[in-house]
C-alpha positions in Angstrom: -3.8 6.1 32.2 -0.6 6.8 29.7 -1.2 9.6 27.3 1.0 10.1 24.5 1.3 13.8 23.2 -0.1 14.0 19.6 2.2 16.6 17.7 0.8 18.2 14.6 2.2 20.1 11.7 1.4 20.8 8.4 3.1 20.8 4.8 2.9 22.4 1.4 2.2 19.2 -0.7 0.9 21.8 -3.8 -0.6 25.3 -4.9 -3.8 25.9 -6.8 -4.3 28.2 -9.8 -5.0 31.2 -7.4 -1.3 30.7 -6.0 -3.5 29.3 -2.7 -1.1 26.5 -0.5 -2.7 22.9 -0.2 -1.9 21.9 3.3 -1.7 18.1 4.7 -1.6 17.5 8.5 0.9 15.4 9.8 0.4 13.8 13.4 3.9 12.2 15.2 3.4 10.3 18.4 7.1 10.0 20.0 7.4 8.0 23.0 9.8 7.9 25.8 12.0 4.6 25.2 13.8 4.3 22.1 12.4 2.2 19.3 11.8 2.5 15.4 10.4 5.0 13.4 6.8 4.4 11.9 5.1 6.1 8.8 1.8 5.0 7.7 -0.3 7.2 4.9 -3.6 7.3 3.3 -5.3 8.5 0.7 -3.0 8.6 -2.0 -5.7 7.9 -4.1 -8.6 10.1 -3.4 -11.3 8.1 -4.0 -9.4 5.6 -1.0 -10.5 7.3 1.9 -10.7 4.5 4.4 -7.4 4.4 5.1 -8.6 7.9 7.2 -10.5 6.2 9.3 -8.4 3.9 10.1 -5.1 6.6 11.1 -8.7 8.3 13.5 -9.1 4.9 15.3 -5.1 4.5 15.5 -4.7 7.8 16.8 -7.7 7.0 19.8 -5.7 4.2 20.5 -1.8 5.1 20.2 -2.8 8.5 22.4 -3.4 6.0 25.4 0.1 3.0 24.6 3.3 3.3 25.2 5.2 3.9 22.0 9.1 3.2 21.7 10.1 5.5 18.7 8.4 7.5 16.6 5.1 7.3 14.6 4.2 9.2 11.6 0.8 9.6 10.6 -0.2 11.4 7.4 -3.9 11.1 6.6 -5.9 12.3 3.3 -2.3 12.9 2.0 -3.6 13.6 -1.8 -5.6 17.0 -0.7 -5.9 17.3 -5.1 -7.3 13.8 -5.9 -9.7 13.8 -3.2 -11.1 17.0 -4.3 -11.3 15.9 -8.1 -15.2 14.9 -8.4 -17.7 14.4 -11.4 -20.9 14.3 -10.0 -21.8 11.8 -7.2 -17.7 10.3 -8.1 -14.3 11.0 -7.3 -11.9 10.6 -9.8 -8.4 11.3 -7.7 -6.4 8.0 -9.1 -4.9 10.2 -12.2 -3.1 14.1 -11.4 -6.0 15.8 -14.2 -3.3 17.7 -15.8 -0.5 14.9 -16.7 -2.3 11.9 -16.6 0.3 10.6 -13.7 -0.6 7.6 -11.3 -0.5 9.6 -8.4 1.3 6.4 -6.9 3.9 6.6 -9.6 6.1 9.0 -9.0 8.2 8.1 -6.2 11.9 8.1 -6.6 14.5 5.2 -7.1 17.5 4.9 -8.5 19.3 1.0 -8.5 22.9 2.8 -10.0 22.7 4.9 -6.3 22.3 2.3 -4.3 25.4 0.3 -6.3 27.7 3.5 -5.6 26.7 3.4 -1.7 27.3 -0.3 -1.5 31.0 0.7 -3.1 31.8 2.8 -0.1 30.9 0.0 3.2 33.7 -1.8 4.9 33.6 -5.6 5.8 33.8 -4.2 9.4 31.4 -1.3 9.1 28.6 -2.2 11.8 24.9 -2.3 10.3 23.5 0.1 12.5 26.4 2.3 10.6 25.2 1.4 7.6 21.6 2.1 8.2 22.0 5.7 9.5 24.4 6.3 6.4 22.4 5.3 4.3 19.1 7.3 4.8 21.2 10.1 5.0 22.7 9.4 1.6 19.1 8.6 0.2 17.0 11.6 2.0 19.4 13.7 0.2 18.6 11.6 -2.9 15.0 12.7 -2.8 16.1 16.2 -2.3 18.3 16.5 -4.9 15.7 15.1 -7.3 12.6 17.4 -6.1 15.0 20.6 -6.9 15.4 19.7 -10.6 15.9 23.0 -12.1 13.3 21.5 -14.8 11.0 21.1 -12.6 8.8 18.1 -12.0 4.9 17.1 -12.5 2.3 18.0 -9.8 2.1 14.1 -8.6 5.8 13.6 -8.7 6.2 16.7 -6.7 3.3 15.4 -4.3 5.2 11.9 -4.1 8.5 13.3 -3.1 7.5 15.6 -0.5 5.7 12.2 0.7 8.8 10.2 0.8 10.9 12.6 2.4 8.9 12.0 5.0 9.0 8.4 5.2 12.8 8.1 4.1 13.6 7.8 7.5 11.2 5.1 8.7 12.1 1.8 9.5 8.6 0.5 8.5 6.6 2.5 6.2 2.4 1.7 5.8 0.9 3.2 2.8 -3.1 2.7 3.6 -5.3 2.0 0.4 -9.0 0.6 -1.1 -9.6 -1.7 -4.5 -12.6 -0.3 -6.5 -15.4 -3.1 -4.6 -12.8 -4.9 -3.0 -12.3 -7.5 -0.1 -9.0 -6.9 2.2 -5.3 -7.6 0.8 -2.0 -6.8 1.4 1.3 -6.5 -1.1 4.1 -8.5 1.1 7.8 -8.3 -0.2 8.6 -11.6 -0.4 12.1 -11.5 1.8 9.1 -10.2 4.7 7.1 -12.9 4.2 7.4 -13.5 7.8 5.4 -10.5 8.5 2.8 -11.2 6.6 1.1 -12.9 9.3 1.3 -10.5 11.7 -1.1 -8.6 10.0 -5.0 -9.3 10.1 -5.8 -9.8 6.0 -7.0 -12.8 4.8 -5.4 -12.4 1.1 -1.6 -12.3 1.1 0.1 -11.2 -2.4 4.0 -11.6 -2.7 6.0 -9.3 -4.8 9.3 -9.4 -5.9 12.5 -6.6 -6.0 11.1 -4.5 -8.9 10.3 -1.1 -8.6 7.1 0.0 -10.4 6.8 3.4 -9.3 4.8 3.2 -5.7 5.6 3.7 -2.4 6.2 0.9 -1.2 8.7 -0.2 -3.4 9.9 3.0 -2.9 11.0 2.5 0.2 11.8 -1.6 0.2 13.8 -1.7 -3.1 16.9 0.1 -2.1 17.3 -1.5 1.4 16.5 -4.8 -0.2 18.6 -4.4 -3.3 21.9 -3.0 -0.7 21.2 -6.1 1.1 21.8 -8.3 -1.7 24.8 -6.6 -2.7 26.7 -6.7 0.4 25.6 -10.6 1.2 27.1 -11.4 -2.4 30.5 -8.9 -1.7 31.0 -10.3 1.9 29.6 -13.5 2.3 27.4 -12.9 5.2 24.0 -12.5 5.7 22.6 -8.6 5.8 19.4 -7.8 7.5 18.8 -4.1 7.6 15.8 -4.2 8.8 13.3 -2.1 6.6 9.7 -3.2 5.5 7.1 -1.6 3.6 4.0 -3.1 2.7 1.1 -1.7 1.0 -2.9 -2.6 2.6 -5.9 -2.9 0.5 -8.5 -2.3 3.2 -11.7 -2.6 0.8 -13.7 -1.1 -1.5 -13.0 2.6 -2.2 -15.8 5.9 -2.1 -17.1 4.5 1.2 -15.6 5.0 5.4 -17.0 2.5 8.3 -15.6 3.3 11.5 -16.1 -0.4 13.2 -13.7 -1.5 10.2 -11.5 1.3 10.7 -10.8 0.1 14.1 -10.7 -4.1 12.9 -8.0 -2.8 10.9 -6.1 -0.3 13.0 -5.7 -3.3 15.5 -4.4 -4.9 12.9 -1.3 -2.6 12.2 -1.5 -2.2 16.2 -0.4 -6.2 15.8 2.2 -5.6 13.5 3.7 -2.7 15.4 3.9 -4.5 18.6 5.5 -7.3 16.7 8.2 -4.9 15.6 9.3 -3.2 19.3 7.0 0.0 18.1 4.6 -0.3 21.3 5.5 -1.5 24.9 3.8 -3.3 27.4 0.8 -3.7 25.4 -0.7 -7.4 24.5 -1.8 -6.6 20.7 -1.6 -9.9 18.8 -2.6 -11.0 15.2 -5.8 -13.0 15.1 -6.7 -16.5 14.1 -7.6 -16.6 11.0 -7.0 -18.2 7.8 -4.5 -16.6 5.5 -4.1 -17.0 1.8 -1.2 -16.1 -0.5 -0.5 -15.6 -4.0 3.0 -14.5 -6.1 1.9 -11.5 -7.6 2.7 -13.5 -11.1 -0.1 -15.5 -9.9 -2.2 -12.4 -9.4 -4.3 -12.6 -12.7 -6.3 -9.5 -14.5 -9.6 -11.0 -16.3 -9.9 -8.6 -18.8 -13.3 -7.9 -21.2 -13.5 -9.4 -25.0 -17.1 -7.6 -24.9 -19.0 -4.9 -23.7 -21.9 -4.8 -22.1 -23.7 -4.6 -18.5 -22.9 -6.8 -15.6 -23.9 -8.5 -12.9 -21.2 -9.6 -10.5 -21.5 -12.8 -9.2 -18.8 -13.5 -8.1 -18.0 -11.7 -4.2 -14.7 -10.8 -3.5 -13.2 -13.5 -1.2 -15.3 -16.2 -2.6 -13.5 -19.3 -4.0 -14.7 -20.0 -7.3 -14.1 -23.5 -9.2 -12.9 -23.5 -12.8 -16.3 -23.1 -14.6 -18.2 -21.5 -12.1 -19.9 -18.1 -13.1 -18.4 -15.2 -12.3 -20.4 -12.6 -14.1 -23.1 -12.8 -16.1 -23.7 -9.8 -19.1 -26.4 -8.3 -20.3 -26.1 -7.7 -24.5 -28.4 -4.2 -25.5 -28.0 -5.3 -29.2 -29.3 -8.7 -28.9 -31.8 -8.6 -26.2 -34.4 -9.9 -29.0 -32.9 -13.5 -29.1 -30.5 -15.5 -26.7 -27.8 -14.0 -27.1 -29.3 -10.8 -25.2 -27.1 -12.5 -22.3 -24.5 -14.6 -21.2 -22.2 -15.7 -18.4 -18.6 -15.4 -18.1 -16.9 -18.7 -16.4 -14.0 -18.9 -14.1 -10.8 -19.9 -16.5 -9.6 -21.7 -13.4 -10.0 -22.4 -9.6 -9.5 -18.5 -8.5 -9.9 -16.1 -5.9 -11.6 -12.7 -6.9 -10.3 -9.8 -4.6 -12.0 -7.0 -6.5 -13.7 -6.2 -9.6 -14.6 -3.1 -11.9 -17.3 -0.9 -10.3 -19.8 -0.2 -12.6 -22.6 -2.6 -14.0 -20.8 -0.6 -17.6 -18.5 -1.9 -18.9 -16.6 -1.3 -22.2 -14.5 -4.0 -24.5 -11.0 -3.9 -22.8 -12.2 -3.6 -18.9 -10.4 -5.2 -16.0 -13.8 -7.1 -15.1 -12.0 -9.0 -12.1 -8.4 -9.3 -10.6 -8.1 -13.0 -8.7 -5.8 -15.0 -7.2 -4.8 -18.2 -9.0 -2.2 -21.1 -7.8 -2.7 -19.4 -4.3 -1.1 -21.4 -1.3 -2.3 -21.8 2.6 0.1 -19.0 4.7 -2.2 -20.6 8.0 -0.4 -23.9 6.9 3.2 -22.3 7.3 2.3 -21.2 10.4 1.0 -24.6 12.2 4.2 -26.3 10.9 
């Protein structure tokens, strides 16, 4: 049986008040023929902690392949949020001291990537142009974590992240919704990929950077890409993908879905030349996709307590209930409670946690005008 060695290190991601280091483990699997380079972390968020459980069941699995390349494997990678708790709940989205996303602070710079398309020859090759070009962006990310001003604890935390993964040639940042079904954010020049992946809810985002990850790592190449078809006439592919997967509801791990979904990313990376001689394929199943402008927030005119009626995954016709609200204040007459209809013909993927809810609440995100992806793939 092939065994792959497992090589693990650790880095300082942060220090606590008592000068202590906060360590995160980083696993690499390298094989013996060449191939790309693989990064995939979880737990950004540290109430998101499935995405552990799903780097354990890649790791019993990748131990025992044959891997071309590299793969990086960073688990739990927000030590701070996941340790942030009130009571029975962790509250790890937000760094406690600044407020920060802690998936917001990720570096990009569109003016950079304008300069390094100034300085690339008609006749420069694109495997030339790759190689330049993390060099020129790694150092990027250096530069900007050594600001003599010094930078916020999750901006800090992002950068020593992407320094990581400025080198990868497809980058996998591992997340949950609140009570969520499974979803994946798809740049839309990979919408190929999309299918090689195992979730059922597909949502397509454009070249804008809004502060995470992936975007992070998909808006420069994608941006250089454009620059240099429009300069030189001629299709550029330089062959970078990021994608960020929504692998259900957050606060909770199951191992048997850990391992649905690490054979799902075991599809996708035999797809891409990451594994050899291995038969890993994406499943059957029907696939469903959305623009993220398409990607609708129902927010709250009202608060109140609810009952979700509405599952995540569940088609729902314009009309049709989706939650129905219990009013304290009027619980003497009917208006004590009502129901809250579908605007349209939508797709809930997730919805608030709590039967509370205040005036103001994202009650429900959905898919509306979503499209067939298992279509596109039977023509």
């Amino acid at each position: 049986m092939t065994t792959t060695a497992i090589h693990k290190d650790y880095i300082v991601v942060a220090q606590n008040a008592s000068g202590r280091n906060m360590h995160v483990p980083i696993y690499r699997l390298r094989g013996d023929k060449p191939g790309p380079t693989v990064y995939i972390q979880s737990s950004i968020h540290g109430a998101e902690v499935q995405g552990n459980v799903v780097i354990y069941q890649l790791l019993q699995q990748l131990k025992h392949l044959q891997i071309c390349g590299e793969i990086i494997l960073v688990p739990n990678c927000n030590p701070v949020g996941t340790n942030i708790k009130a009571g029975e709940y962790t509250l790890g989205r937000f760094d406690p001291v600044n407020g920060t996303n802690w998936n917001r602070g990720y570096y990009y710079n569109e003016a950079a990537v304008h300069d390094f398309a100034e300085s690339i020859a008609a006749d420069e090759s694109v495997e030339s142009i790759r190689e330049r070009f993390k060099a020129y962006w790694a150092q990027a990310i250096t530069d900007k974590l050594a600001s003599p001003w010094g930078l916020g604890l999750a901006q800090q935390l992002n950068l020593k992240l992407q320094q990581l993964a400025v080198s990868a040639d497809y980058v996998l940042d591992l997340h949950n919704g609140p009570v969520s079904t499974r979803h994946i954010y798809v740049p839309e020049y990979a919408r190929e990929s999309a299918t090689l992946f195992n979730f059922p809810h597909c949502i397509f985002i454009p070249n804008v950077f809004a502060g995470a990850l992936d975007e992070a790592t998909f808006c420069p190449w994608w941006t250089l890409q454009d620059l240099l078809t429009s300069r030189f006439d001629k299709a550029y592919d330089l062959g970078v993908e990021a994608f960020t997967l929504e692998m259900g509801s957050q606060e909770v791990i199951q191992f048997a879905e850990g391992n649905v979904d690490a054979r799902s990313i075991l599809s996708y990376l035999n797809a891409k030349g990451a594994l050899d001689n291995t038969d890993f394929q994406p499943a059957s199943m029907e696939r469903v996709g959305v623009y993220l402008r398409d990607y609708k927030t129902l927010f709250t005119q009202w608060g109140g307590m609810v009952e979700y009626l509405a599952r995540p995954g569940q088609r729902i016709s314009q009309g049709e209930p989706l939650a129905r609200v219990l009013n304290i204040d009027q619980l003497d007459n009917d208006r004590g409670s009502f129901v809250v209809d579908a605007p349209c013909d939508l797709i809930p993927i997730l919805h608030f946690p709590s039967a509370s809810v205040l005036s103001g609440t994202q009650l429900y995100k959905v898919f509306t005008n979503y499209f067939s992806l298992t279509d596109d793939e039977k023509s």
